[in-house]
Each structure stands twice: as structure tokens, then as C-alpha cells.
C-alpha positions as CSV (number, residue, x, y, z in Angstrom):
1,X,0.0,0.0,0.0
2,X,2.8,2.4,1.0
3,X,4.4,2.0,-2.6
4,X,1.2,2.8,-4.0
5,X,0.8,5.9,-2.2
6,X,4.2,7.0,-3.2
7,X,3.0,6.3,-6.7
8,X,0.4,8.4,-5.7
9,X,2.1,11.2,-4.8
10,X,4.3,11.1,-7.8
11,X,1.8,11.7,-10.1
12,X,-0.3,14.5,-8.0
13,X,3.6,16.1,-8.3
14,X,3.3,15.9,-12.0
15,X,0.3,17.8,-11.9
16,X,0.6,19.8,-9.3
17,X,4.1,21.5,-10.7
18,X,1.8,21.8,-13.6
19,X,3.9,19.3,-15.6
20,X,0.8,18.0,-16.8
21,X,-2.2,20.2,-17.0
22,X,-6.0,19.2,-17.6
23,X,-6.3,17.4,-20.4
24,X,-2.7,16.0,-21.2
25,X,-2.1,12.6,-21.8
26,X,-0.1,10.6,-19.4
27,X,3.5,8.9,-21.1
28,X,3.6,5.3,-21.4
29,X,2.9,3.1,-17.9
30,X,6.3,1.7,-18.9
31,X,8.4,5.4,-20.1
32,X,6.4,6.8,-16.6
33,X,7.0,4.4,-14.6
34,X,10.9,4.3,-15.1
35,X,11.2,7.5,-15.3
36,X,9.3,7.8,-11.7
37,X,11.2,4.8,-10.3
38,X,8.1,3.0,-10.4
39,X,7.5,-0.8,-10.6
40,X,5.0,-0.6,-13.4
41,X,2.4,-2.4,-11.4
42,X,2.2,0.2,-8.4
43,X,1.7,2.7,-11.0
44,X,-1.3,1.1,-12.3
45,X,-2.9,0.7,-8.9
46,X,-1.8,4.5,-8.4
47,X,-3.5,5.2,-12.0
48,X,-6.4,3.5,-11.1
49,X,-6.8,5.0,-7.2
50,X,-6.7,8.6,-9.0
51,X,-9.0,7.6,-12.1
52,X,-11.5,6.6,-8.9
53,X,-11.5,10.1,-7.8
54,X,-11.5,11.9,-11.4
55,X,-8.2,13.0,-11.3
56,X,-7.5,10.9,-14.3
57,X,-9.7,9.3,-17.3
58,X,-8.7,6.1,-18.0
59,X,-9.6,5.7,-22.2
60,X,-10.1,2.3,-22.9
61,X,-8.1,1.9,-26.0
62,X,-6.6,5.3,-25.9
63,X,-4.7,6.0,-22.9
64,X,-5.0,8.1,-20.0
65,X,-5.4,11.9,-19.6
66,X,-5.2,14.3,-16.2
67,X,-8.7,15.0,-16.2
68,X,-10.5,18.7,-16.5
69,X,-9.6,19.1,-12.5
70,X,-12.9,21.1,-12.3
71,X,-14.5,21.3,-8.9
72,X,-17.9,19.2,-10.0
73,X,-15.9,16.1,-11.6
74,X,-13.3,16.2,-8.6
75,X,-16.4,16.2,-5.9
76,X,-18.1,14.0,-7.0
77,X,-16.1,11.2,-5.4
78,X,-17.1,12.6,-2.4
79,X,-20.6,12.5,-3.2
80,X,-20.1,8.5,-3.6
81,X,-18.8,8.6,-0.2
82,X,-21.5,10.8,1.5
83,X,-23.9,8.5,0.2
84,X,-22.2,5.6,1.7
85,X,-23.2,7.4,5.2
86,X,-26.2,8.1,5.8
87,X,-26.7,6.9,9.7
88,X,-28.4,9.5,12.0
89,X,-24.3,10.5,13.0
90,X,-23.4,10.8,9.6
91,X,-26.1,12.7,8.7
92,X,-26.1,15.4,11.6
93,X,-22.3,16.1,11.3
94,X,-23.3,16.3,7.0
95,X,-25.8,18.7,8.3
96,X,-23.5,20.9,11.3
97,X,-21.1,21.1,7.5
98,X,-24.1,23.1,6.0
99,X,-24.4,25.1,9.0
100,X,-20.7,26.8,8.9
101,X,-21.1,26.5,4.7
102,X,-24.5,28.2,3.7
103,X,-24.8,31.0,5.5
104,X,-21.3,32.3,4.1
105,X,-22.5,31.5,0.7
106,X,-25.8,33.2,1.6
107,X,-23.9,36.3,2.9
108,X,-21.7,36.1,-0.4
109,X,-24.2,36.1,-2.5
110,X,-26.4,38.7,-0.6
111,X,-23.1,41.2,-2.3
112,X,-23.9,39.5,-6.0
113,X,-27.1,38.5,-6.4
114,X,-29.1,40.4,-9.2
115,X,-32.9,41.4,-9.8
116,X,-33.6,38.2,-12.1
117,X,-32.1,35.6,-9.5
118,X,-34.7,37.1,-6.7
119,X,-37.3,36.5,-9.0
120,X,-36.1,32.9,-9.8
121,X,-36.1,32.3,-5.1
122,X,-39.1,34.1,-4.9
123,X,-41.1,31.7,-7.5
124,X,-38.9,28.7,-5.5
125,X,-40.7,29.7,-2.1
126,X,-44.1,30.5,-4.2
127,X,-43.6,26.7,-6.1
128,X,-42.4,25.3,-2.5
129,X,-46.3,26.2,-0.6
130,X,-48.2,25.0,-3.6
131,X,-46.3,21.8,-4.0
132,X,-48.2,18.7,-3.5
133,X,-45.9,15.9,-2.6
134,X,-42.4,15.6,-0.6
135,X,-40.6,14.6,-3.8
136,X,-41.6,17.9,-4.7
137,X,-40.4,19.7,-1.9
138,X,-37.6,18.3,-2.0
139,X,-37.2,19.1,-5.9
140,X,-37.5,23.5,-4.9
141,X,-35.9,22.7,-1.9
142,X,-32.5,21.6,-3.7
143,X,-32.7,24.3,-6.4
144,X,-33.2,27.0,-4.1
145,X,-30.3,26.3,-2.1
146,X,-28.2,25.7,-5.1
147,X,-28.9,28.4,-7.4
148,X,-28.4,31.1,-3.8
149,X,-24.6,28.3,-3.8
150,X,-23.9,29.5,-7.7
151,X,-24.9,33.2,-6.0
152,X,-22.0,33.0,-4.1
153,X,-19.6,33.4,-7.4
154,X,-17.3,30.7,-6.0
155,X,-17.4,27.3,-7.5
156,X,-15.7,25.3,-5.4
157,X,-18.4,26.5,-2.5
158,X,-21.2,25.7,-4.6
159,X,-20.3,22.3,-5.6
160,X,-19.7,21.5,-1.7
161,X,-22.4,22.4,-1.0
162,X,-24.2,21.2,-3.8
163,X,-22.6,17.5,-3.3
164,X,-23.8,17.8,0.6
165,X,-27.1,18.3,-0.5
166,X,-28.1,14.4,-0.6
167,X,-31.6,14.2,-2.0
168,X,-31.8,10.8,0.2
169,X,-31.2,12.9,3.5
170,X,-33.9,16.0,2.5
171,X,-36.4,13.4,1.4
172,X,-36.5,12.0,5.1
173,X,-36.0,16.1,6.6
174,X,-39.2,17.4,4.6
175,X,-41.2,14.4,5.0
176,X,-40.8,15.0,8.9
177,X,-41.6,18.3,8.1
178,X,-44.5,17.8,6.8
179,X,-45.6,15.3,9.0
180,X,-45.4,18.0,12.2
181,X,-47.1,20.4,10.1
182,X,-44.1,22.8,9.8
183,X,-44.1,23.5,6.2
184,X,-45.3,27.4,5.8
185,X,-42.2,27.9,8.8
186,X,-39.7,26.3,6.5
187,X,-40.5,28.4,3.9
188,X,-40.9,31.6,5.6
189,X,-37.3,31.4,6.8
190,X,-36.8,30.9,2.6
191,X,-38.5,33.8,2.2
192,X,-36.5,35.4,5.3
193,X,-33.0,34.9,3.1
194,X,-34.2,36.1,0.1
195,X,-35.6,39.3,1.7
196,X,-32.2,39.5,2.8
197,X,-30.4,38.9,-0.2
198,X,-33.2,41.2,-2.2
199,X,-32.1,44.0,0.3
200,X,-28.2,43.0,-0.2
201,X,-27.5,42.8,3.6
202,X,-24.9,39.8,3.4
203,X,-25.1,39.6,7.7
204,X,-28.8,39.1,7.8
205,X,-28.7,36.7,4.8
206,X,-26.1,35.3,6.7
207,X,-28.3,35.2,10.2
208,X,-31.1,33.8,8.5
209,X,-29.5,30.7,6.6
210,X,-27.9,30.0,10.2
211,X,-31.4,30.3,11.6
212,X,-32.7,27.7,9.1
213,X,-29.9,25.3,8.6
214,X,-29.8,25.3,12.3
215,X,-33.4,24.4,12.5
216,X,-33.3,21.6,10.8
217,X,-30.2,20.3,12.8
218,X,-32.4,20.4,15.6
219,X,-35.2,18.9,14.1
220,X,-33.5,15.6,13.0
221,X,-31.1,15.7,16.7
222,X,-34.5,15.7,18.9
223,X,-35.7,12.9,16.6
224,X,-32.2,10.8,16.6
């Protein structure tokens, strides 16, 4: 394991240093791996550990290539292993994640958001009290977070956040929800952040996405 993990390393070097940038294709296993000091065989495992986490695509038949590096493709591994944990632990300490993430994306994008992106939350929150099933909740309920993420100008932020979103996990928090009758209070505090970001006050968005991602926190500790 420890070879591999030098093999590893070798290659993150390679890319790192910017040797080889997004989109280049790797040498040879057998040029690479001499010229790393590699037995050929730990760099495979190390070329296959890092195609696992799209660092590299492995082309059948072609070769393989450093990968675009772009925050969406290189999170999504760890949206595999979120949804590998989804115990009432896992899900709180997912969830206490949100609650230091959000509301600095909220108060970010409270400094960026524009007329036409209010309009899009408000009809969220409007499509959010008229909607007729969970599934649909949980439907506005993941774009309206997301879209106030993209707010925030920083991708990396809204990928995270995006890949903590787990539909699985909001399906069980708004069914809850809606079983203790606490619907109209989830999306008033909705309607609480985009007033905020409406009214570009990045410390009250900020209070208000605590407020709510707090909430909820609560909500599934008292039930756990």
C-alpha cells in the first residue's frame, strides 16, 4: 500500500508542478514508470486509485489523460462517499457542514445576487407552498439552495455544497416536516434569506440561513 501511495504522490507532483495540466495525456505506464522509479504495477494501482477520484480518465483503448480538475468532476467522489453514510451521525455532522457553509455563501451572494435571481427564489418559495408531494419539496428545496450556492460566485463553495445536498437525506428532513405540520415555517425562513439577499445585507442573509440550517439540525437531533 505504501508503494502505491508514493505512486500516488508522484503523479499529484506531476500535476501539481503543472507538468501536466488538464487534459494531457499521461506517457507510457512503462516510459512513466521508469522515469518515476516505479514498478509498473504500483503505477497502475496509483493510476487507477486517482481515475476513482477523477483526477485521471482512463480511455479504454486510448490512454490516459489528467482529467478537467474542475470542482464538479473532482467532488463527485465525495458525493459517492456521502452517500455511503447516511446513519443519523453521519447525517447530523453532514448537516453541522451546512451550518458553517451556507450562510457564508448566503452572505456572499447577498453582495452579487441580481434582480432576475430574486425573482427565480421568490417563485422557488411560491412553487415550495403550492407543492403537493415531498418529492416535490424536496425538488425546490434543492434548487433553491443551489442556485443562492452559484450566488455565491465561487465554485468550489457551490459544488460542496451542492454534493452535501443528498436528495436521500432531505427526502427523510421534509417528509418529517410535513408530518409536524411545519411547512409554511420552512419556507418563511426561505423567504426570510431572500428578503435578505433582495435587500443586499450579506449579515442578515447570513443570520437567516444560520437560523434555518440550524433548524433543521435540531429537528432531526431531537428525533435521533
Amino acid at each position: 500500500m505504501a508503494v502505491t501511495d508514493d505512486a500516488i504522490l508522484r503523479v499529484k507532483e506531476m500535476i501539481v508542478s503543472g507538468e501536466l495540466k488538464p487534459g494531457d495525456r499521461l506517457p507510457r505506464e512503462a516510459d512513466l514508470a521508469e522515469r518515476l522509479g516505479l514498478s509498473r504495477n504500483s503505477l497502475r494501482e496509483a493510476v487507477k486509485a486517482l481515475s476513482l477520484v477523477r483526477v485521471l480518465d482512463v480511455r479504454q483503448g486510448d490512454g490516459t489523460y489528467v482529467s478537467s480538475l474542475r470542482a464538479d468532476d473532482l467532488l463527485g467522489a465525495l458525493s459517492f462517499v456521502l452517500d455511503l453514510h447516511r446513519g443519523e451521525d453521519s447525517v447530523l455532522e453532514v448537516l453541522q457542514v451546512r451550518r458553517i457553509l451556507e450562510p457564508a455563501a448566503a452572505a456572499m451572494a447577498a453582495q452579487r445576487v441580481d434582480a432576475e435571481e430574486i425573482i427565480k427564489l421568490r417563485a422557488l418559495c411560491d412553487a415550495a407552498e403550492s407543492a403537493k408531494s415531498v418529492e416535490e419539496l424536496v425538488e425546490h428545496d434543492l434548487e433553491f439552495h443551489r442556485a443562492i450556492a452559484q450566488c455565491s460566485g465561487n465554485a468550489y463553495l457551490a459544488q460542496l455544497l451542492d454534493t452535501l445536498a443528498g436528495p436521500t437525506v432531505r427526502v427523510r428532513i421534509w417528509r418529517g416536516i410535513t408530518q409536524s405540520n411545519a411547512v409554511d415555517r420552512t419556507v418563511a425562513e426561505h423567504r426570510a434569506i431572500v428578503d435578505a439577499l433582495a435587500a443586499h445585507q450579506p449579515e442578515l442573509a447570513r443570520s437567516w440561513s444560520t437560523v434555518h440550517v440550524a433548524g433543521v439540525e435540531q429537528w432531526l437531533s431531537d428525533l435521533a
